[in-house]
C-alpha positions in Angstrom: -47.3 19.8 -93.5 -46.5 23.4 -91.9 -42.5 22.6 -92.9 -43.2 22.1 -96.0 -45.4 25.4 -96.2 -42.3 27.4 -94.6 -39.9 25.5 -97.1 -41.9 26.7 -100.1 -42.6 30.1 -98.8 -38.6 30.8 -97.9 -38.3 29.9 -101.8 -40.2 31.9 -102.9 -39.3 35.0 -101.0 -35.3 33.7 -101.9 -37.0 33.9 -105.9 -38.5 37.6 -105.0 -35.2 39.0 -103.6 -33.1 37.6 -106.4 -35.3 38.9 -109.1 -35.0 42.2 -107.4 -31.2 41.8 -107.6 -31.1 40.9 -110.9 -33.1 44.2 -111.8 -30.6 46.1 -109.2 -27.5 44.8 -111.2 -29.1 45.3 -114.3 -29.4 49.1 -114.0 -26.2 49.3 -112.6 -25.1 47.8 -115.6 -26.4 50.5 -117.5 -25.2 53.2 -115.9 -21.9 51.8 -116.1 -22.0 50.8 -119.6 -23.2 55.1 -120.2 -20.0 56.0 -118.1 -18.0 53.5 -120.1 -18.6 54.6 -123.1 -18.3 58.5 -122.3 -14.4 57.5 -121.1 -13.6 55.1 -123.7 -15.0 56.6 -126.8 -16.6 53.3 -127.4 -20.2 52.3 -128.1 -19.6 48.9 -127.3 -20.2 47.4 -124.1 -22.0 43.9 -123.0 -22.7 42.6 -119.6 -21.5 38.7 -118.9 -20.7 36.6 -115.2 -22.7 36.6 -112.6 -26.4 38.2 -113.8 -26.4 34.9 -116.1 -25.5 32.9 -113.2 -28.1 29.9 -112.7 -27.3 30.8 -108.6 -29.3 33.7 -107.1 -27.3 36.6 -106.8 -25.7 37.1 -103.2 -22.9 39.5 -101.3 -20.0 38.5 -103.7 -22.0 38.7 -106.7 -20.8 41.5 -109.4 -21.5 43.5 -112.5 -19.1 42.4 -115.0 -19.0 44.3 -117.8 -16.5 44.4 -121.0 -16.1 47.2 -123.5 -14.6 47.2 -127.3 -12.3 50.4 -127.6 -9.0 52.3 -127.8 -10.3 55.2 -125.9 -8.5 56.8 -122.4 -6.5 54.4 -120.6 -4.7 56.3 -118.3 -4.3 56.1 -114.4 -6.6 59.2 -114.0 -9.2 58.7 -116.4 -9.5 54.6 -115.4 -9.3 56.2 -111.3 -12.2 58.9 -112.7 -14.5 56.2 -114.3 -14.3 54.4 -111.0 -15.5 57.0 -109.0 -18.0 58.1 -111.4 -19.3 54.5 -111.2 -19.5 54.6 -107.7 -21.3 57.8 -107.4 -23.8 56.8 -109.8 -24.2 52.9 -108.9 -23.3 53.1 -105.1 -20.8 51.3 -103.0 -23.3 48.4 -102.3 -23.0 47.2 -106.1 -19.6 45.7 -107.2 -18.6 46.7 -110.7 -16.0 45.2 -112.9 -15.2 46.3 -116.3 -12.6 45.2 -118.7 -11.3 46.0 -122.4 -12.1 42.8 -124.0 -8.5 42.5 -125.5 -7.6 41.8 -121.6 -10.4 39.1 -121.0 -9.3 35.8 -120.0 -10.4 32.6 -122.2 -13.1 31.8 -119.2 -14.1 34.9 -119.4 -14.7 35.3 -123.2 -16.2 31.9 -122.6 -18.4 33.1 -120.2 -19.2 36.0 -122.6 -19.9 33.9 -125.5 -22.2 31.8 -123.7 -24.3 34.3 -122.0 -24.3 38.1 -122.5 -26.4 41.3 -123.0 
């Protein structure tokens, strides 16, 4: 039946546009992760949350990433990664980073589970 037809056709462009999200956060992810690093003095840094998420990625989706490391932690140099992340990642892509000491137990859960 035509419905049908448009049913399977929206699911597949929904498939498309989340695969192109996923690839979106991914290299956000990495240019985060390069930024973290820089700040933080640490070469440690995995992605976790949402990309893993069996649900396609929407508006209120983010990049959540944590790092291992006893680098910089003042206001400045947390308010500088920030902006740096936004320049390089753009205000469209929601980033979240954490020092995994501050992770909650869903979070290291989530972590365990699923990470890159």
């Amino acid at each position: 039946s035509e419905q049908w037809r448009k049913a399977v056709d929206e699911r597949m462009r929904e498939t498309e546009r989340d695969a192109e999200s996923r690839e979106k956060m991914l290299a956000a992810a990495r240019r985060a992760a390069e930024i973290i690093k820089k700040y933080f003095k640490t070469e440690r840094v995995a992605l976790y949350g949402d990309y893993f998420s069996p649900v396609p990625i929407n508006f209120w989706s983010r990049v959540s990433l944590v790092y291992w490391g006893k680098g910089e932690k003042s206001l400045e140099a947390w308010h500088e990664v920030f902006q740096e992340i936004e320049k390089e990642c753009g205000k469209d892509v929601d980033v979240d980073f954490k020092e995994y000491d501050f992770l909650t137990k869903a979070e290291r859960k989530q972590l365990e589970e699923n990470s890159l």
